[in-house]
C-alpha positions in Angstrom: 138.9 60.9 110.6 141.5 58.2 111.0 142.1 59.7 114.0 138.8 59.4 115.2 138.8 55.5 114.0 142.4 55.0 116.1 140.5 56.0 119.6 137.2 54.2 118.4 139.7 51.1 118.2 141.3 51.8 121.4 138.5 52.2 123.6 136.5 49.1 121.8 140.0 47.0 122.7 140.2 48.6 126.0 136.7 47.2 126.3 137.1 43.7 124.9 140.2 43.2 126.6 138.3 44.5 129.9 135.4 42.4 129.5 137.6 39.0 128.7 139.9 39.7 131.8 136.1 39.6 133.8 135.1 36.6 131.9 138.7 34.8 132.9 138.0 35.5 136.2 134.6 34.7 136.4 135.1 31.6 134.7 138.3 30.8 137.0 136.3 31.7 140.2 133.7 29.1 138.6 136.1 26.8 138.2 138.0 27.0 141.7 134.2 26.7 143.1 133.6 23.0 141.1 136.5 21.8 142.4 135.6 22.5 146.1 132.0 20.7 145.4 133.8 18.2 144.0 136.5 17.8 146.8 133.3 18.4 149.4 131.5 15.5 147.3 134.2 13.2 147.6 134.6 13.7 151.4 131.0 13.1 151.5 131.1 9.9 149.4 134.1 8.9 151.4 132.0 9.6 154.8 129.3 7.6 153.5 131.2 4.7 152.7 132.8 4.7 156.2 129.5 4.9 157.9 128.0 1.9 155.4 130.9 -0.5 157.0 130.1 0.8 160.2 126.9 -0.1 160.0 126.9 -3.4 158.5 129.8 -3.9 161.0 127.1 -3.2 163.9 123.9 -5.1 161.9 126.8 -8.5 161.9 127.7 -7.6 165.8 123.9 -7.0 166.7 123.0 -10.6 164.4 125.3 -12.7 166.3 124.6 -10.8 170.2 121.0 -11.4 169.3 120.0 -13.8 167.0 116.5 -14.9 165.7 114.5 -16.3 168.7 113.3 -19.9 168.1 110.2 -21.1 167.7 109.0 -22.0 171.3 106.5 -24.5 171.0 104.5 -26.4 174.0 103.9 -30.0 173.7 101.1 -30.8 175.2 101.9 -34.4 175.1 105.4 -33.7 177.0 104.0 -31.5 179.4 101.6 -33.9 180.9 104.2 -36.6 180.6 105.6 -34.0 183.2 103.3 -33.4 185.2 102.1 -36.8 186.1 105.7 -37.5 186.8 106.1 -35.2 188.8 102.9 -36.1 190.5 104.2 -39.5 191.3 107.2 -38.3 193.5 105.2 -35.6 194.7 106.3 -35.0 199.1 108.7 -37.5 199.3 111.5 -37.1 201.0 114.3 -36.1 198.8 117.7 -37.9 198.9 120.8 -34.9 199.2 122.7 -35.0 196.3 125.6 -32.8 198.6 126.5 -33.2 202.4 125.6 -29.4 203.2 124.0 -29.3 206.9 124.0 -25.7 207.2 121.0 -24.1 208.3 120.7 -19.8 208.7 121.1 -18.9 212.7 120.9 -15.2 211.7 122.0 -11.8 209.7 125.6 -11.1 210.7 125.9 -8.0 208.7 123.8 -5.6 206.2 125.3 -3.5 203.7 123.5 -1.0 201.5 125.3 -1.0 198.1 123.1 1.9 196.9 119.7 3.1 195.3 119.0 2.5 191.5 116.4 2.1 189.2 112.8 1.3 190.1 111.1 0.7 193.6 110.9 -3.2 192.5 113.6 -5.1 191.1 116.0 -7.7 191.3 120.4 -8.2 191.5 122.5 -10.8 191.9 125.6 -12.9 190.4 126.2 -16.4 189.0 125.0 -18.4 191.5 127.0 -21.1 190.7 130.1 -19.7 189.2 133.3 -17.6 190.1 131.8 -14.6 187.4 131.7 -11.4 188.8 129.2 -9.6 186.8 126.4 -8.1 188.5 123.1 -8.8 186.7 120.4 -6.0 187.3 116.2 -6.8 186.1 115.2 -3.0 186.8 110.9 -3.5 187.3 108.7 -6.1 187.3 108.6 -6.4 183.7 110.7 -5.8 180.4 113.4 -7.5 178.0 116.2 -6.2 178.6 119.1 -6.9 181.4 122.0 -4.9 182.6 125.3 -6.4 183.2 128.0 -4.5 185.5 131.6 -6.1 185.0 132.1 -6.2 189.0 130.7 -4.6 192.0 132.5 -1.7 192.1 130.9 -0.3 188.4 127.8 -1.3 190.1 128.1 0.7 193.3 130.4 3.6 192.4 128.4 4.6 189.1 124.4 6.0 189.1 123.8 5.7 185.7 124.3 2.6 183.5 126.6 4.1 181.3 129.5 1.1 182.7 126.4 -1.5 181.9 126.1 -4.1 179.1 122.4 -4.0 178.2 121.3 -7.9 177.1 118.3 -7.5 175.1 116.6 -10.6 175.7 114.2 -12.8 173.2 111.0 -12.8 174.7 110.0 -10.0 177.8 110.3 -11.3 181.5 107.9 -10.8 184.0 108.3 -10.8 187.9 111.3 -10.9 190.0 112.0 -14.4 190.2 114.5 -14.9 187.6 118.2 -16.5 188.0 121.8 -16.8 186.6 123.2 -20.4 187.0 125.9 -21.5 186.0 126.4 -19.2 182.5 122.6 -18.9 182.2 120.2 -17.0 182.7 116.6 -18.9 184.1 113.9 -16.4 183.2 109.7 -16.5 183.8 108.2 -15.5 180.6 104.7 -15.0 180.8 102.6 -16.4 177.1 98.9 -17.8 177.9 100.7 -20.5 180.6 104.4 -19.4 182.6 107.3 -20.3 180.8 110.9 -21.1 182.0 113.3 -19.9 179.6 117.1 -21.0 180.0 119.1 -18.2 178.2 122.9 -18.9 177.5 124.8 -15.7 178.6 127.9 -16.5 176.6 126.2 -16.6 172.9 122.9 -14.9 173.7 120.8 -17.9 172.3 117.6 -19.9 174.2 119.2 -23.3 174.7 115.7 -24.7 176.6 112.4 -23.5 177.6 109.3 -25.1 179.4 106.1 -24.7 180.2 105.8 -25.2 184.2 103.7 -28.0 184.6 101.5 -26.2 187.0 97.5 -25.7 186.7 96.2 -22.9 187.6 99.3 -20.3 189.3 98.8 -17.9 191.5 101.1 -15.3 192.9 103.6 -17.2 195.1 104.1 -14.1 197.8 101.3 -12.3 199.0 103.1 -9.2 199.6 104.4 -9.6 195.8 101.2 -9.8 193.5 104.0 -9.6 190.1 105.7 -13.2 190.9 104.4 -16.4 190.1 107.8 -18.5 190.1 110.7 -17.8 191.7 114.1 -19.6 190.6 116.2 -20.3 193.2 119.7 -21.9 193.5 121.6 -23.2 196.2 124.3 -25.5 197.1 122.3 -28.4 196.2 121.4 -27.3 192.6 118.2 -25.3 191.1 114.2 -25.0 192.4 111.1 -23.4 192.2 109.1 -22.1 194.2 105.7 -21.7 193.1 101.6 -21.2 194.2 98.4 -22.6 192.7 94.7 -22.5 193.5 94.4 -26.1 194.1 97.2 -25.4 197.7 96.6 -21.5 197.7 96.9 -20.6 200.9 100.6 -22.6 201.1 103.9 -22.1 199.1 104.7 -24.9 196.6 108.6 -26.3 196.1 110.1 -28.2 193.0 113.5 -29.6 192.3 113.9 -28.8 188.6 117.4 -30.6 186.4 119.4 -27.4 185.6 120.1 -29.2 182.1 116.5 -30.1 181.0 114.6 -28.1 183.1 112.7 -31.1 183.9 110.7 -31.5 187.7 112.6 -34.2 189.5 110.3 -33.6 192.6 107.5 -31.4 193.9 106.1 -31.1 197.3 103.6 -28.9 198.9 105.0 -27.0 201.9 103.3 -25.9 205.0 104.6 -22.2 204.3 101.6 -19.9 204.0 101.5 -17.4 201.0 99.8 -14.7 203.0 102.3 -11.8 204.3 104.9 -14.0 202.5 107.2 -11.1 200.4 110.3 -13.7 199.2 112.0 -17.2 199.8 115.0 -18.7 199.0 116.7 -22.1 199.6 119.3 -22.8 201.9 120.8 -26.8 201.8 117.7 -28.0 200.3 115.5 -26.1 202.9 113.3 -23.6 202.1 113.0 -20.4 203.8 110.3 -17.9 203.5 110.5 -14.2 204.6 107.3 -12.7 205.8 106.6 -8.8 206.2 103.0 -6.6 206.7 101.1 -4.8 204.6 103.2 -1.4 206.6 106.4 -2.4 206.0 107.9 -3.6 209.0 111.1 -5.7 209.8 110.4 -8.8 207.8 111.6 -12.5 209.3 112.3 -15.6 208.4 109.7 -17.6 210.3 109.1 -20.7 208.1 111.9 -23.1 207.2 111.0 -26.1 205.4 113.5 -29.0 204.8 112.9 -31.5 202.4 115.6 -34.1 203.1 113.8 -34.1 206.5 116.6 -33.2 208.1 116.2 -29.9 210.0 113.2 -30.2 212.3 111.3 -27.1 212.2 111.3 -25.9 215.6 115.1 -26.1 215.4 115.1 -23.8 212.7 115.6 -20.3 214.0 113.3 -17.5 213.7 116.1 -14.8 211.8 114.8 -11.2 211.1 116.0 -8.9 209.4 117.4 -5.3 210.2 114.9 -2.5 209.7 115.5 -0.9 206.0 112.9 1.6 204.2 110.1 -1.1 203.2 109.6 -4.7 201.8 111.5 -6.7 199.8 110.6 -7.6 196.0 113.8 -10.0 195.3 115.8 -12.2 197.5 118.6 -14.1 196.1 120.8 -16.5 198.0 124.3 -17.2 196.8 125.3 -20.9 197.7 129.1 -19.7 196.9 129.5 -16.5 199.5 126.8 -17.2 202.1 124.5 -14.1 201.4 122.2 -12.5 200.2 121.2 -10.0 197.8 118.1 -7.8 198.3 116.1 -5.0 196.6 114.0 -3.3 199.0 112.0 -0.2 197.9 115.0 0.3 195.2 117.9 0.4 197.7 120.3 -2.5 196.5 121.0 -4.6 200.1 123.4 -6.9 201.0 123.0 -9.6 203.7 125.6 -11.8 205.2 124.2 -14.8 207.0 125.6 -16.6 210.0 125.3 -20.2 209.9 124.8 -23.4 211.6 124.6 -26.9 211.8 121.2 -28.7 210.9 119.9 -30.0 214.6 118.6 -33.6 212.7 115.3 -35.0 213.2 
């Protein structure tokens, strides 16, 4: 019997001994697996907190690249204040504030940069500074703006992975907008057109105004999207403009770069009909015409305020033959060209110039 009891004992120990060695390991293996949760939760929490800083890192960046838009309000009051002001100087001869007496005797040279983005558009630079950034309004409508660090990002790259994308305040509208000086003149389109000066360097609306126009129509006939067109050249900023009152005739104003006021406004014999862009050369005005077909459009209507360029001295410059009609044209006051988006192929067109024959 006791020898019976002594291998009960042994095999009940063998047993117990075999069943703790499983529970040791089972409670080791349960062990070794918390600590790898634990070690996985901390590299989570760790993750997290990294990405937190990131992102309130990017919410601070984004705050002070775009902060809250201002309240843009029209005063009536002001605005007619404006307007009869304006009125008051309106077609008189304008007194040069520079003693540019260049006029455009022809294209010397075209260059195609390259095709991007939508079949109407506009490109240019600072027209009145040494920047070399290339500003890019893709359509005839949006809120943003890509920014190219210099023409060779611009023309080497399709995409615009090398662009700064400026996400503007309030949408524009047309093609007519224009960087001057460190800002950006944009048309903004709210019940009446708006002229919204946009500093480039801090991202904030320093001005806006109502254009103290009744009534706008489309200034080009061949571009139904733009009712103003900025425009800058070596005597300072304008506008070229269209309303019902003078619709089949282009409009011109002299606007103060600082408070966007109208110093003058005249109403130009420039028809609007088969009229696809303008620009302003030493206070004149020049107006490219086109046809329905897109032919080879021409500059066949020069108009000079100061009264100094008679008109049939100006001369009748066309363009070379490209792929259709132009929906931008910007002249640049500093390199004596111009930059073109026709049917979304990026142009550039270096002018030959002469002296003003005066009246």
């Amino acid at each position: 019997m006791s020898q019976e009891r002594i291998s009960q004992w042994h095999d009940q120990s063998s047993r117990y001994s075999t069943e703790l060695r499983d529970f040791k390991n089972q409670v080791l293996g349960m062990l070794e697996t918390a600590e790898k949760e634990r070690e996985a939760l901390r590299s989570e929490a760790e993750g997290a907190a990294v990405r937190v800083d990131r992102l309130e890192r990017e919410v601070d960046y984004l705050e002070t690249q775009n902060p809250a838009p201002p309240c843009v309000e029209v005063d009536e009051t002001l605005m007619e204040k404006q307007v009869a002001t304006a009125k008051q100087r309106k077609n008189e001869k304008y007194t040069k504030l520079t003693d540019c007496s260049d006029t455009i005797a022809s294209v010397r040279a075209m260059k195609i940069l390259k095709r991007f983005g939508s079949t109407s558009g506009l490109w240019t630079k600072d027209a009145a500074g040494n920047s070399e950034k290339i500003y890019v309004f893709d359509g005839t409508a949006n809120d943003t703006v890509y920014v190219f660090p210099r023409m060779r990002e611009f023309t080497l790259f399709s995409a615009t992975r090398k662009a700064a994308r400026i996400k503007l305040p309030y949408p524009w509208v047309g093609t007519g907008h224009l960087v001057y000086d460190g800002h950006l003149y944009y048309i903004r389109q709210q019940g009446p057109f708006q002229v919204i000066k946009f500093n480039l360097a801090n991202k904030t609306v320093v001005d806006s105004s109502v254009f103290p126009a009744e009534e706008q129509i489309p200034v080009f006939g061949l571009s139904p999207f733009t009712y103003i067109e900025m425009a800058a050249d070596e005597e300072g900023l304008w506008a070229i403009y269209a309303t019902k009152e003078n619709e089949k005739n282009i409009c011109l104003a002299k606007l103060d770069p600082t408070s966007l006021d109208i110093e003058q406004m005249w109403d130009t014999p420039c028809p609007r009909e088969n009229a696809e862009g303008a620009f302003v050369v030493c206070g004149a005005l020049h107006v490219a015409y086109n046809t329905r077909l897109p032919s080879r459009s021409r500059v066949q209507c020069v108009f000079d305020v100061s009264g100094t360029l008679a008109p049939e001295d100006a001369s009748l410059v066309y363009f070379p033959k490209r792929y259709g009609s132009h929906s931008s044209m910007k002249y640049s006051p500093r390199e004596r060209q111009i930059y073109a988006w026709d049917d979304g192929y990026q142009i550039i067109y270096r002018m030959e110039m002469k002296k003003k024959l005066e009246v």
